[in-house]
N, C-alpha and C positions, 0 to 999 in steps of 0.2 A: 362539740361537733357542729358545722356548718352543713346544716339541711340541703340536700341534692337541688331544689328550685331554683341555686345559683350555679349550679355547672352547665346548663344550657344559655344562661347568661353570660358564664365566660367562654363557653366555646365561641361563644357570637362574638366577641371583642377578640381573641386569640385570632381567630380566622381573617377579622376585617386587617390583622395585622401580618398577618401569612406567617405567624408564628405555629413550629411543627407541633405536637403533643412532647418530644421529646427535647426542645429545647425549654418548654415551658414547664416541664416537672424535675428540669434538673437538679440534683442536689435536695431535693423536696419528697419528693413521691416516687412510686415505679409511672411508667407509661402507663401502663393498663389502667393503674388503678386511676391517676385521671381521664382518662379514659370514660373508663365506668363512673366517676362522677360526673361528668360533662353529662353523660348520658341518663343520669339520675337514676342509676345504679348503684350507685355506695357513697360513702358521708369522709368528710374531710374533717379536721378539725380547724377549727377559726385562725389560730397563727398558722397554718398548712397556707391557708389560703390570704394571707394576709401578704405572704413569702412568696406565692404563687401571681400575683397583682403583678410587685415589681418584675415580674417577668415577660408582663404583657403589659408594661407602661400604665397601667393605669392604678388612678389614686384609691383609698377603697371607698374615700367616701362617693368618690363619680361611680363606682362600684356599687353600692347599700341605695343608691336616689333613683338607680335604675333599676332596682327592682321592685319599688313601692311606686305604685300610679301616679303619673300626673293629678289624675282625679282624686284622690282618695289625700294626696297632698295640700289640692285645692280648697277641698272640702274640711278639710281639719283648719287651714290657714280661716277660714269664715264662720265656722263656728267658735272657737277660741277668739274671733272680735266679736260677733255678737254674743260670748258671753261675758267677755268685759264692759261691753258697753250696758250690758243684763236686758240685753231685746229679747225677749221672751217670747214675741212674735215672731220674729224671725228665725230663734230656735224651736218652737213649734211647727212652722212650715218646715222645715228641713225634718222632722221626726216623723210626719205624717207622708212625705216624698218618700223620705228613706221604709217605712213599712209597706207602704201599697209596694212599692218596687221588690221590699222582701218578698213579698204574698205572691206576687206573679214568678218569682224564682225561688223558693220554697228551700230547694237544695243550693242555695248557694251562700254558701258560709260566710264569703268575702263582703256580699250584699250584705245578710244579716249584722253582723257585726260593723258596717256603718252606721246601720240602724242605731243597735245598743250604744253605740258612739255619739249619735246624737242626742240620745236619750239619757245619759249622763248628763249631759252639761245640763239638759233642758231642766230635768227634776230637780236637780241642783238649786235651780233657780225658781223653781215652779211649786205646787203643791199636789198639783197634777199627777198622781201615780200613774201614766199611761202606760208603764215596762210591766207587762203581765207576769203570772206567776210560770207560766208557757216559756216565754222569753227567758226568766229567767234561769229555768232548768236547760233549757237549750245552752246559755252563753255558757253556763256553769261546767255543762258537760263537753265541749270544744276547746275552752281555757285549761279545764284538768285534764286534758287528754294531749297536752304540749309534751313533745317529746323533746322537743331540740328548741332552743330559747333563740333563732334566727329574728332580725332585724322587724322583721313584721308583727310576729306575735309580741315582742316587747312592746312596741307602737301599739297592740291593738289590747293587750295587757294595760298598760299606764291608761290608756283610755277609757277603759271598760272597766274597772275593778269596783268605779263606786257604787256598780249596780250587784254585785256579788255578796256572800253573808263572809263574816269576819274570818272566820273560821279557814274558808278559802280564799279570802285574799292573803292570809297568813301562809298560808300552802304556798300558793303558787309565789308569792313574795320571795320565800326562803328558797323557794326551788332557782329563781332568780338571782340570788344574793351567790349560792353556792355556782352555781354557772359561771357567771362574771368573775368570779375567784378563782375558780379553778382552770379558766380558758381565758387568764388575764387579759381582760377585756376593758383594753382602757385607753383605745380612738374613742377619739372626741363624741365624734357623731351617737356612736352608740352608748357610751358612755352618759352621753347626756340624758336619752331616751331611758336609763337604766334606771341612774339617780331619781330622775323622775318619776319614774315606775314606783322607787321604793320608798323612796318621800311620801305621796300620793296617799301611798298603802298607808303608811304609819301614822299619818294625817287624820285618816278617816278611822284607822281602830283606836287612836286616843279618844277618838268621839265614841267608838262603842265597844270597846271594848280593850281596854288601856292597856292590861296583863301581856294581852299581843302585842299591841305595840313597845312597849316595855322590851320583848322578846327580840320586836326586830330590830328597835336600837340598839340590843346586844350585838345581832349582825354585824349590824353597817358599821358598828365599831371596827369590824375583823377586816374593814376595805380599805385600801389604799388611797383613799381621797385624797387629792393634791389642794394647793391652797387655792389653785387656780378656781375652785371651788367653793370660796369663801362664803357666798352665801345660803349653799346646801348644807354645807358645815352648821351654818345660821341658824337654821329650819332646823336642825336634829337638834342641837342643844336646846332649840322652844320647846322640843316635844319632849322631851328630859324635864325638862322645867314645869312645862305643864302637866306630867308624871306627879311631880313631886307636890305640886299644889294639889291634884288631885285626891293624892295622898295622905297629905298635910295640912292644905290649907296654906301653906307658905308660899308668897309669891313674889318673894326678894328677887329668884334668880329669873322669872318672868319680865321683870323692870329692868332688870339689868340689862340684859339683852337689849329691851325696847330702846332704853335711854342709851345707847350704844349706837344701832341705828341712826340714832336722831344725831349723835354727834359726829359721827360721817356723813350725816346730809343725806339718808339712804330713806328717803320719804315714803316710796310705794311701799317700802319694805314695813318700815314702821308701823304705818296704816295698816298692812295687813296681818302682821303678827298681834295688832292692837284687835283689830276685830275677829283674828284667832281666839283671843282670852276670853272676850266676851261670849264667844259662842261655846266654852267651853265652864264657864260659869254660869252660864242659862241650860245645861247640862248636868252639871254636879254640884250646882249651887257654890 
């Protein structure tokens, strides 16, 4: 189901085209009931509105960009550079900007969770536990409380999860994996955002908690990944692999991968699955 936040969005693009409510739910919906979702009244399902697009010309991804901020767009494009470049300064000042702006809006969820957004990447790189024990019963309780997997909580999901306990990134992960299944969800745009999401997760519980992760490569098996995909594919088979060393001690199918990599000339790639194993060897030994 596609959360009501977007039918005030498309009545706004519907109108700027003087298209009626009744040519634009034809074949689709009754009148009312878009209607009533324009009005954020009642929920559509995702192919509903995917069907409902071409009827008011518009693509969905110019559809999904408009309704995530410029700002909050901006802000993620500069944090993900300073934290490849691993300016730590610079992800500090952005965590201590994003809290006072929390504190002065206390109820504002969207603020908060910039916050937790920048505080991610920052700890990542930091040693600095600044994400209080506060903060994190707040994110924990807004993330399990997702009722509908819309374009934004997935966005603030894949960004927010390293601060969450395994437990419930395993939750909301799954709740994820089943969504995108069951509401074949496989434009790009979101699609990407998804994969991400579930990577991410699976990433971080091989680090602490492998059983889950284990679990959710069981998922992601059940998805339809195209090959267009090839190096997400990539990433699951490492975390299989690193599964099995973990397991085992075996790390045939670890190199393999690697030296693989290397022979497509896929360098970032290799680099960073390389400094994956080590970090998961100064873990499990």
């Amino acid at each position: 189901m596609i959360k009501n936040i977007y039918g005030a969005k498309f009545r706004e693009l519907r109108k700027q085209q003087n298209i009626t409510l009744t040519k634009a739910a034809k074949d689709i919906t009754s009148k009312s009931t878009l209607s009533l979702w324009e009005n954020g009244k009642d929920n559509l399902s995702f192919n509903q509105v995917l069907e409902l697009l071409k009827h008011i010309h518009t693509q969905p991804i110019e559809f999904i960009e408009n309704i995530i901020s410029s700002d909050l767009l901006s802000l993620s494009e500069k944090i993900h550079l300073a934290y490849v470049a691993s300016d730590t300064v610079t992800l500090h000042r952005y965590v201590i900007k994003k809290r006072e702006l929390s504190k002065k809006h206390p109820q504002n969820n969207d603020i908060f969770l910039e916050y937790c957004f920048t505080c991610m990447f920052y700890q990542d790189l930091s040693s600095d536990n600044i994400f209080t024990k506060y903060d994190k019963i707040r994110l924990t309780n807004i993330l399990t409380n997702i009722s509908e997997w819309n374009y934004k909580n997935i966005f603030y999901f894949g960004n927010t999860l390293g601060l969450l306990d395994p437990e419930n990134i395993n939750r909301l992960c799954s709740s994820l994996i089943t969504y995108s299944i069951n509401e074949k969800l496989y434009h790009q745009r979101w699609y990407d955002e998804v994969l991400a999401a579930i990577l991410n997760s699976i990433s971080i519980l091989v680090r602490r908690n492998y059983l889950l992760a284990e679990k959710l490569l069981d998922r992601f098996d059940q998805m339809k990944v195209s090959d267009g995909y090839a190096c997400e594919k990539m990433h699951a088979q490492l975390y299989r692999a690193f599964i099995t060393y973990i397991k085992t001690k075996d790390n045939r199918r670890i190199y393999e991968i690697i030296n693989a990599c290397k022979a497509l000339n896929l360098k970032e790639l290799e680099d960073g699955f390389i400094t994956g194993f080590k970090q998961i060897k100064q873990i499990y030994g």
